[in-house]
C-alpha positions in Angstrom: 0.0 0.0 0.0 2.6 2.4 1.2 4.5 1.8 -2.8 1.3 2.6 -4.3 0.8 5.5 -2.5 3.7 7.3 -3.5 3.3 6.4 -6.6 0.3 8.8 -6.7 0.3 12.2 -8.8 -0.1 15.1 -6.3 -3.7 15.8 -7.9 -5.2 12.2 -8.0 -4.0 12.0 -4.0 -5.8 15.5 -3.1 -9.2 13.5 -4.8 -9.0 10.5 -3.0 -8.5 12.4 0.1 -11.1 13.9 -0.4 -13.1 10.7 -1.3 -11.6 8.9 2.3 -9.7 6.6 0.2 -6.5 7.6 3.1 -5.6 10.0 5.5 -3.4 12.6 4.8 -1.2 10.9 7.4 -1.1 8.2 5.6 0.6 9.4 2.5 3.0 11.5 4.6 4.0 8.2 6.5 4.2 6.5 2.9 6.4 9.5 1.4 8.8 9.3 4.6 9.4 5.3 4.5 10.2 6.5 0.7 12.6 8.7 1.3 14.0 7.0 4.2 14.8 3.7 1.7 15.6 5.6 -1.6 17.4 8.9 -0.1 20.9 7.1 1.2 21.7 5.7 -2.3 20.3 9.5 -3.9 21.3 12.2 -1.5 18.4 14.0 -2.5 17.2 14.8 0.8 19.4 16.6 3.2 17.3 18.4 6.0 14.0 16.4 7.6 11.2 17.9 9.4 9.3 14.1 9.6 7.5 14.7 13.2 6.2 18.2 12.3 4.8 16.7 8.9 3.5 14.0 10.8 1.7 16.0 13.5 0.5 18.7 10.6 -1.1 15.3 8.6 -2.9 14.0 11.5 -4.3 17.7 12.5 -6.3 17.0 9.1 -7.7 14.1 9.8 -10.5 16.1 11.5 -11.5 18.2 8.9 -14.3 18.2 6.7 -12.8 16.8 3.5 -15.5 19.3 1.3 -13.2 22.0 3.0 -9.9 20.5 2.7 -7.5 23.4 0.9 -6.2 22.3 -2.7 -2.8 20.7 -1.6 -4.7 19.2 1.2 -2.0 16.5 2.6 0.2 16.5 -0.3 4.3 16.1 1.2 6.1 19.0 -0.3 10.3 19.0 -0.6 11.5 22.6 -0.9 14.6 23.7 -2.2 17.7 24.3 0.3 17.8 28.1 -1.3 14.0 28.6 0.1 13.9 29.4 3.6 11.5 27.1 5.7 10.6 28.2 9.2 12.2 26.4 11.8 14.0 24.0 9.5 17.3 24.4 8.2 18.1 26.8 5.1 21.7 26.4 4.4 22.5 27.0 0.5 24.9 24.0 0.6 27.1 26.1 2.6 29.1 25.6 5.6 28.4 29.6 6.0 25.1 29.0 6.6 25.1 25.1 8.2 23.4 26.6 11.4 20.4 29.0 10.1 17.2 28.4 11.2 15.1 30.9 9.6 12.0 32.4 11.5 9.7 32.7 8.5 8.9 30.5 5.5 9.7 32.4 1.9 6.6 33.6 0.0 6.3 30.4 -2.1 6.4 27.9 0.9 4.0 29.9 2.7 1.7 29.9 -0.2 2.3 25.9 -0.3 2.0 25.7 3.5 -1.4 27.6 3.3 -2.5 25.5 0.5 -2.7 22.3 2.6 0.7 21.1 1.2 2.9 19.3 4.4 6.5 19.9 3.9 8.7 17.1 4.1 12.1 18.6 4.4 14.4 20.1 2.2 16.6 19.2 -0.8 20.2 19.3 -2.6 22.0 22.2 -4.4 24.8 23.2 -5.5 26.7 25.9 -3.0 24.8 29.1 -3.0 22.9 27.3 -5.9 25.3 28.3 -8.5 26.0 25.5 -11.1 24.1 22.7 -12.9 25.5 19.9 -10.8 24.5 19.4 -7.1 27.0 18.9 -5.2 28.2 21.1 -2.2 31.0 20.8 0.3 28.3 20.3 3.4 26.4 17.7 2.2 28.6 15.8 -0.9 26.9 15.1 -4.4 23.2 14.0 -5.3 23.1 11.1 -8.2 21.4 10.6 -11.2 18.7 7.9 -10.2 19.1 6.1 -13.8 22.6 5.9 -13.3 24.1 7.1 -10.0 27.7 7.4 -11.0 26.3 10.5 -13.5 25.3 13.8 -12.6 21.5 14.8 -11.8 21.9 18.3 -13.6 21.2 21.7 -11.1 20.7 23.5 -8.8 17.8 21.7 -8.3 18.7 18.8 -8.6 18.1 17.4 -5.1 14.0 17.7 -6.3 14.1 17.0 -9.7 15.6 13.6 -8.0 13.2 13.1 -5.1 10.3 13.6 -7.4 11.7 11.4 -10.1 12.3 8.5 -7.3 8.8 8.8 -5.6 9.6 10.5 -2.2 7.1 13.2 -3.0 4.4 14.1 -5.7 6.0 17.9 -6.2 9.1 19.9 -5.3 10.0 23.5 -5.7 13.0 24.8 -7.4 13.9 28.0 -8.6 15.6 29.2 -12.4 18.6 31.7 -13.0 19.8 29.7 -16.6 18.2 26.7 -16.3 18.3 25.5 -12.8 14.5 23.7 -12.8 14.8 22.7 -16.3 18.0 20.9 -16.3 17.5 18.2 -13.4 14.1 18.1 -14.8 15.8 16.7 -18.2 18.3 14.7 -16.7 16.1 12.9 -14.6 12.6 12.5 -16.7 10.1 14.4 -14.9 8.5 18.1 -15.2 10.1 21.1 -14.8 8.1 24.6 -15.4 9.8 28.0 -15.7 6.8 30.7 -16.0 6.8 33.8 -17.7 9.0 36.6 -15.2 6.5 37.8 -12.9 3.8 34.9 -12.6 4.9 33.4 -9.7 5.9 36.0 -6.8 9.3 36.2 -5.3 9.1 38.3 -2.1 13.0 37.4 -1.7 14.3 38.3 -4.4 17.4 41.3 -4.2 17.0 42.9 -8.2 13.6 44.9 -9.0 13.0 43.4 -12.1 14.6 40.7 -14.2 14.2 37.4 -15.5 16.7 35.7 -13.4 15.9 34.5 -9.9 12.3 32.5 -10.5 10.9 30.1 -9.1 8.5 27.4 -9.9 7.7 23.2 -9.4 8.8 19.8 -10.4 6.5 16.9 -10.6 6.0 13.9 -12.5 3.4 15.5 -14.9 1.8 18.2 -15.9 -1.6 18.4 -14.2 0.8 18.2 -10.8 2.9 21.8 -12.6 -0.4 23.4 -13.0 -1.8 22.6 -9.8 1.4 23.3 -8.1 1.1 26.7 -10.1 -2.4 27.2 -8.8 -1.0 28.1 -5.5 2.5 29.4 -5.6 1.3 31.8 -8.4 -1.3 33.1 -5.5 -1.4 37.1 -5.2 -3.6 36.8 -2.2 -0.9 35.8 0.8 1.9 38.2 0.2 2.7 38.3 -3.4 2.3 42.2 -4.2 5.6 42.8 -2.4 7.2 41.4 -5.4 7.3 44.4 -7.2 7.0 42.2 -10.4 4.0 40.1 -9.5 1.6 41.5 -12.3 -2.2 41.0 -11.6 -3.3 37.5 -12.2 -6.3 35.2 -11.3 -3.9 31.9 -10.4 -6.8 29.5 -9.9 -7.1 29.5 -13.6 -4.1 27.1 -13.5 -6.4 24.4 -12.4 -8.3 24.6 -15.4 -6.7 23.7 -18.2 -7.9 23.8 -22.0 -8.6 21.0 -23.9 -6.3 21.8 -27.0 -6.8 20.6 -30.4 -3.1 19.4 -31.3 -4.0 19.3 -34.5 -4.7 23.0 -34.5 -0.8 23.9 -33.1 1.7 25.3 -35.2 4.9 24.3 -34.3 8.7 25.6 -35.0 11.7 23.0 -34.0 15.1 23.9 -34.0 17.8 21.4 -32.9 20.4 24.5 -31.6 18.8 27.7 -32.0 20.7 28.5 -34.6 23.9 27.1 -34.0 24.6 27.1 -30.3 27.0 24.5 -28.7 25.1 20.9 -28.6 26.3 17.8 -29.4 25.4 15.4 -32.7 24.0 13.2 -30.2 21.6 15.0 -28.7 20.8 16.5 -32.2 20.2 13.4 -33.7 18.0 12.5 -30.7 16.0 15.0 -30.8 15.9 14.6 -34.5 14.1 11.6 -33.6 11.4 12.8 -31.9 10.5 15.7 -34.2 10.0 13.0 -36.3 8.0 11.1 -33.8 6.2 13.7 -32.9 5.8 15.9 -35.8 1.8 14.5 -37.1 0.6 15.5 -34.0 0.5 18.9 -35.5 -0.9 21.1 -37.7 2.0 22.1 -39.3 5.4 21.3 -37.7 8.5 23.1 -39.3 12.3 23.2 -38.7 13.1 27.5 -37.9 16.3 28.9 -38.8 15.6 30.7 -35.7 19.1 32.4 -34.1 20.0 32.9 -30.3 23.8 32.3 -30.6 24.1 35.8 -29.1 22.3 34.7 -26.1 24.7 32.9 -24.1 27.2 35.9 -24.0 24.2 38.4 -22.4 23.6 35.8 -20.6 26.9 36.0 -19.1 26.7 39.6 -18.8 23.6 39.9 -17.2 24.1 37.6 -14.7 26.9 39.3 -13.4 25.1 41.9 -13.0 22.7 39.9 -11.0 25.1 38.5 -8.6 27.0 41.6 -7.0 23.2 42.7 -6.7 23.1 39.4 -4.9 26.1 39.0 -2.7 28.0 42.8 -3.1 27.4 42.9 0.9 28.9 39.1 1.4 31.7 38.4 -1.0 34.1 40.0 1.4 33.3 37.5 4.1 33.6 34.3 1.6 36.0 31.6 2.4 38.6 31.0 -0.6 37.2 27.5 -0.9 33.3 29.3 -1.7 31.8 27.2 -4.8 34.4 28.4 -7.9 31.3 28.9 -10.1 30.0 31.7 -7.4 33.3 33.2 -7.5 34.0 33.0 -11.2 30.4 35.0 -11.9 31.6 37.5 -9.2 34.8 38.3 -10.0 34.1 38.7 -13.8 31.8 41.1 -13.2 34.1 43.4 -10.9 36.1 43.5 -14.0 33.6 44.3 -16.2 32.6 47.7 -17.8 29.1 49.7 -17.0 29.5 49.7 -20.9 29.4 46.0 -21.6 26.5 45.2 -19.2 24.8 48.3 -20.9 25.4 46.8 -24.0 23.9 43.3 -23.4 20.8 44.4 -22.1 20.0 46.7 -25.4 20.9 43.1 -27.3 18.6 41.3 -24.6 16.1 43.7 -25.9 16.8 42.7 -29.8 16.6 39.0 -28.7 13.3 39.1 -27.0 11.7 41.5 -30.1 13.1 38.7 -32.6 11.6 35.2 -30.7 8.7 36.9 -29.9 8.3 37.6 -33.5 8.8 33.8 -34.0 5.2 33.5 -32.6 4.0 35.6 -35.0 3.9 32.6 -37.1 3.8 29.8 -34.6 1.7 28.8 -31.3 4.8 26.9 -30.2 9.0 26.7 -30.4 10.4 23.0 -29.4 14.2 22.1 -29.0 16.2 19.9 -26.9 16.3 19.8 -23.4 20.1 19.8 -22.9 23.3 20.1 -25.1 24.6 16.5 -23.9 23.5 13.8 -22.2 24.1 13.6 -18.1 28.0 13.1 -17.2 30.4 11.8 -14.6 29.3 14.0 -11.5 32.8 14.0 -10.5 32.9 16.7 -13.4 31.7 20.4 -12.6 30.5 20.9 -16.4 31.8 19.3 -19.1 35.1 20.4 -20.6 34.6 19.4 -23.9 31.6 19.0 -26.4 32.5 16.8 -29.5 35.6 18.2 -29.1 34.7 22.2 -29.0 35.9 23.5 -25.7 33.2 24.8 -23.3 34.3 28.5 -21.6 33.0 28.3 -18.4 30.3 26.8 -16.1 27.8 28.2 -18.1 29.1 27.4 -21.4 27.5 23.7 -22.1 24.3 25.7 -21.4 23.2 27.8 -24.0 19.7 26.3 -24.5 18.6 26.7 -21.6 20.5 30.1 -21.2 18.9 31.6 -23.9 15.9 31.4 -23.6 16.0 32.9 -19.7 17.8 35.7 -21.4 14.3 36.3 -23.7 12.2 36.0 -21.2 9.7 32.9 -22.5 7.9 30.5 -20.6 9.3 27.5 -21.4 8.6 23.7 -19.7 10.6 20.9 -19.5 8.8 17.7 -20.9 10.3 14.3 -20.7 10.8 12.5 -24.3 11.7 8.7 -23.5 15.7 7.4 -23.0 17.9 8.5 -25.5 20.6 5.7 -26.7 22.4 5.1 -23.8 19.2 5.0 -21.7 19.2 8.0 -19.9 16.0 10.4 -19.6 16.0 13.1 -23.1 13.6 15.7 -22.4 12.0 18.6 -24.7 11.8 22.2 -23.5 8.7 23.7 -25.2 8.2 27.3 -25.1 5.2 30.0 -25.9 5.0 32.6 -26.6 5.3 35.6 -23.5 2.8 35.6 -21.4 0.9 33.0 -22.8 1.2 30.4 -19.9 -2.1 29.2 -19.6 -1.9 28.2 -23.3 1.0 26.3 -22.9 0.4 24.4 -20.2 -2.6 23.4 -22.0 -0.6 22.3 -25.3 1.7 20.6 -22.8 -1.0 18.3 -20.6 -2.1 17.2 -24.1 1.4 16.5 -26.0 2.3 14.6 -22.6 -0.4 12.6 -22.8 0.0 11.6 -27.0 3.7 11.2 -25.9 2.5 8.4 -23.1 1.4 6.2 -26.5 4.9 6.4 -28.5 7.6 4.1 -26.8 10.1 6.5 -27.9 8.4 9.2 -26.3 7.2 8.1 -22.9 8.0 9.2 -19.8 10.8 7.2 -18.2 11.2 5.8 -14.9 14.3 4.7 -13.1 14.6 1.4 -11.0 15.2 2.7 -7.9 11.7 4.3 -8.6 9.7 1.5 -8.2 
């Protein structure tokens, strides 16, 4: 019973709750056996709060099920960069091994308020800086297909615990790529909403697309459900300053699109970023796989090879927002990715970062013109397949030297850089039988509408054996 249970998407457990089918309780009990036998080979957990969970499941037990909130009883793991009252909050650092924050973050409160029962908290990278998780106060978090291979990041400690079954959803948050990465590299759901959808009362820079945050799950109805709550205006969210009016219930209701309807534009590297002939031939593939489910579906000569380089601009402009009142405290054995990004940007010119953000504007005016023409862009998850976590990034792509941390990242990158809500989909095993997943974007704005396309592409891909959504041994 306990397997079964976990085994549950977050929105089918909230309706047999709701039915009497279990007790909240129960799923929580069933969720921390899980994680107690999965999480020693994974490392996806690192901080528990089991007896508070336990004690907040059973104070449901009394409640009319009619008005049980929408998360009613569904375990929640939050992301070790999201501060959870009275549990630890540490970044992955030894700076911060003994905070206890006092207050929950906007998006757990809104989760907490929702019904949802948080389970503890999960792996990142040091300050969350890098796409492999693995930090010097608690060690590296495996891929569960093939634990000797990196998991992706930062959050990758949820992308794993969701993939594994030790909870229905997970938060994580998105700089270049930080939700959808894991989400690839381990075959489940990773949503990255349009800048402004889903509040971020902690964030340090007025405006910008970097520093969002949004869910992981297994599918999509569990993303727009999750959405449904964090996206709430109601409990805090106006002192984001760019948490635009919106109705977030309307997440809950998704449209029942006509696939057949969708135009669609594919491109295998946006133009001629660095990805490997692998992953180009897989996705290659599955355009061809996938490509009658549509309308029209039509390779784009599309370019953001400009991207990756404002990317790298603007983000150092982002971090000595960030940390200008830390870095002189940091220890000279801080994660080398934080310090790279840091001290780049002391370096750099008020000229150069002015420069990249008039080309971030001719980069969002040119893909948003793409949708002109098109209800939807698709292109590959990731440049390569998931490598030896030993690695930080990988050094080398078919032989092409990658610059920095960020290098071997440009399509995910870019498309933070325009702005684009984009989600990560799982698309089956790709030769070596690891998880090969599909980020499909819409145009700005346009959310709703592409969650919709999305619930109904995942559900034709659940049909093609090239295209279903994998799951890992350890998972069962």
């Amino acid at each position: 019973m306990a397997d079964e249970l976990t085994q549950l998407t977050a929105t089918s457990a909230t309706s047999l709750i709701r039915l009497g089918e279990f007790s909240p309780l129960e799923l929580v009990d069933a969720c921390i056996a899980r994680i107690e036998a999965a999480n020693p080979m994974m490392n996806a957990v690192v901080t528990t709060c089991f007896d508070r969970a336990r004690e907040e499941a059973a104070a449901m037990v009394g409640i009319n099920r009619e008005s049980l909130p929408p998360l009613a009883g569904v375990p929640v793991l939050i992301k070790d960069n999201q501060l959870t009252e009275g549990v630890a909050t540490t970044l992955g650092s030894p700076i911060h091994r003994d905070r206890i924050p006092v207050d929950d973050a906007g998006i757990v409160r809104r989760l907490r308020a929702a019904g949802a029962i948080v389970l503890g908290k999960t792996n990142i990278p040091e300050f969350s800086i890098g796409a492999n998780t693995k930090n010097p106060l608690f060690g590296t978090t495996c891929n569960p297909f093939d634990t000797s291979l990196t998991c992706g990041g930062s959050s990758g400690g949820s992308a794993v615990a969701v993939a594994t079954n030790m909870a229905p959803i997970a938060t994580g948050s998105d700089h270049g790529g930080s939700l959808r990465i894991p989400a690839s590299y381990c075959g489940v759901v990773g949503y990255r909403a349009s800048p402004g959808v889903v509040p971020n009362e902690e964030r340090t820079t007025p405006s910008t697309h970097y520093s969002l945050q949004g869910p992981i799950a297994r599918c999509v109805d569990d993303v727009t459900l999750t959405l449904s709550v964090i996206a709430d205006r109601s409990a805090g969210g106006s002192r984001d300053p760019m948490a635009f009016p919106l109705d977030a219930s309307q997440f809950r209701h998704l449209e029942d699109t006509d696939l057949g309807s969708l135009r669609v534009a594919v491109s295998a590297d946006l133009g001629g970023l660095l990805v490997s002939q692998a992953n180009q031939k897989a996705f290659s593939r599955r355009v061809e796989q996938f490509s009658t489910l549509f309308k029209s579906c039509d390779w784009h000569d599309i370019s953001l090879v400009d991207a990756p380089a404002v990317d790298w601009l603007l983000r150092q402009d982002v971090f000595v927002t960030q940390y200008f009142d830390q870095a002189n405290d940091w220890p000279v054995d801080i994660n080398p990715n934080l310090l790279a990004t840091y001290d780049t940007a002391l370096q750099t010119s008020m000229a150069d970062i002015a420069a990249a953000r008039r080309q971030q504007l001719d980069l969002i005016r040119k893909c948003q013109d793409l949708f002109d023409d098109y209800d939807l862009l698709i292109i590959p998850g990731m440049s390569v397949p998931p490598f030896p976590h030993v690695q930080l990034y990988p050094e080398l792509i078919d032989g092409r030297p990658v610059e920095n941390y960020m290098g071997w990242l440009g399509l995910t990158a870019s498309l933070t850089v325009v702005g684009h809500p984009v989600i990560m989909l799982p698309a089956g095993l790709d030769d070596g039988g690891l998880p090969f997943g599909l980020q499909i974007v819409g145009s700005m704005y346009s959310d709703h509408r592409l969650l919709s396309a999305a619930k109904q592409i995942e559900q034709a891909f659940q049909h093609v054996d090239l295209l279903r959504r994998p799951t890992c041994e350890v998972a069962l």
